[in-house]
N, C-alpha and C positions, 0 to 999 in steps of 0.2 A: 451639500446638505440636502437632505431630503424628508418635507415632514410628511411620517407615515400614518400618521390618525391623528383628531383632536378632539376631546370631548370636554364635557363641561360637567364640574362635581354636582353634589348637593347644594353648594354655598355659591357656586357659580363661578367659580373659578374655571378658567380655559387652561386644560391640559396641552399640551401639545409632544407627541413621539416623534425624534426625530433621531434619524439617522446621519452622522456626521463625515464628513470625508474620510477620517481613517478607520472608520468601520463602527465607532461606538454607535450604541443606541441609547439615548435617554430619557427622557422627562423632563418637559421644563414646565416649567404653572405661574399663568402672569389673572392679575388682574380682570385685563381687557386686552382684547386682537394686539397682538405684536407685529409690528411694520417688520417685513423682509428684512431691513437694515439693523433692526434691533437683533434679530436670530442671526443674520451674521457677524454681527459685532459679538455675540454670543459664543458663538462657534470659536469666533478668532480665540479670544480669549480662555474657551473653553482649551482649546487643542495647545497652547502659548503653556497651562497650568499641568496639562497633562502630557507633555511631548515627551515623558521617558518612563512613562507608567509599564508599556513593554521591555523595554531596555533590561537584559539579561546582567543580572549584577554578578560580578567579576570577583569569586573569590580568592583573595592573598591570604598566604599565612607565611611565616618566616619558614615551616617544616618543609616548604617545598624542598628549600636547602638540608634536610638535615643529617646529611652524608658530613657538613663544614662542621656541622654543630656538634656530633658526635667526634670529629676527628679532636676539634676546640676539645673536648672534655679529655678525652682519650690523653690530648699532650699533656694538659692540666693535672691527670694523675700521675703522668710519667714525669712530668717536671715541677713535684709538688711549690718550689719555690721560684715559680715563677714572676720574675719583676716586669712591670710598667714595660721596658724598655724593652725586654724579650717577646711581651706583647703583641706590643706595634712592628718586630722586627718576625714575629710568626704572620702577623695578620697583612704586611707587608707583600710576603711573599703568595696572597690568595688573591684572587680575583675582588673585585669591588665590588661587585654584589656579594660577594660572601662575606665580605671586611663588614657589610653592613649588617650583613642576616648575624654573624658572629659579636658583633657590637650590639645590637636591640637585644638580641639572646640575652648579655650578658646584664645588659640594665635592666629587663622585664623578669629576671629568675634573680637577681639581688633583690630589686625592689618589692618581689611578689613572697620570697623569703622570708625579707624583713616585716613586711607586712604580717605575716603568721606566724611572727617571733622566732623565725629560723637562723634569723643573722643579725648581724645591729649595723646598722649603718651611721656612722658619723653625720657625713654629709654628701651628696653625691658625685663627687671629684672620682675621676674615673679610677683615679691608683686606690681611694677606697673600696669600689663599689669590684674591682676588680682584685683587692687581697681581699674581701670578705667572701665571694662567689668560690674563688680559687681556695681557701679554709676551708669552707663549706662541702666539694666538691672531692677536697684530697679526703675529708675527716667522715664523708660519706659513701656507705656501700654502693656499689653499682645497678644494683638491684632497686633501692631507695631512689636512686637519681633517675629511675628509668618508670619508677611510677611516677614522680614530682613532673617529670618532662613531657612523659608516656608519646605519644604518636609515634608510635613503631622504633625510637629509641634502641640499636642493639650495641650496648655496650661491648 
């Protein structure tokens, strides 16, 4: 840490600029003279509160997948009476991260559905949330499905 100026307001308050080890510059305003130990204890806690302020946030969305999601739909209209049990024995046969991204798909477009009075949902047992999306899906144009979905969606 390195303080870079210190000045004193109209009220008499002491400024002090300081430059901190990972490169911030701040402002801190005491009273009266702060002991070294005080602006390091400062520091510490300063850099403890701030340690991921740079840290690049890592965007997820499920669409990275959505070659599975559209294949999901795709069978969904070709096998309009798709059971529970056909399901799990399609989603079986996908990779585990796609069983996943095809799973949240299927609760977050029931539930975002029903929500905007698209579908009703009893309750959210998956054999509902899954004949209600799959009604939804057969009884809907592809075109309709592809703006409700949109991210590059090509049916």
């Amino acid at each position: 840490m390195i303080v870079t100026a210190t000045t004193t307001d109209a009220i008499g308050k002491i400024r002090k600029y300081v430059t901190l080890s990972n490169g911030d510059t701040i402002v801190w305003k005491f009273s009266s003279e702060p002991s070294t130990a005080l602006l390091n204890q400062m520091e510490t806690q300063y850099l403890a509160l701030h340690q991921y302020d740079y840290v690049q946030t890592e965007i997820i969305s499920i669409y990275d997948n959505i070659e599975a999601i559209r294949d999901f739909i795709l069978k969904v209209k070709a096998t309009p009476t798709v059971t529970l049990a056909q399901y799990n024995t399609y989603l079986g046969l996908k990779p585990w991260y796609e069983q996943t991204v095809i799973r949240y798909f299927v609760y977050k477009l029931a539930t975002g559905l029903a929500n905007k009075k698209g579908i009703t949902l009893n309750n959210l047992t998956e054999t509902t949330v899954l004949q209600a999306l799959r009604d939804w899906v057969v009884a809907t144009n592809g075109e309709v499905i592809k703006r409700v979905i949109g991210n590059g969606l090509n049916l």
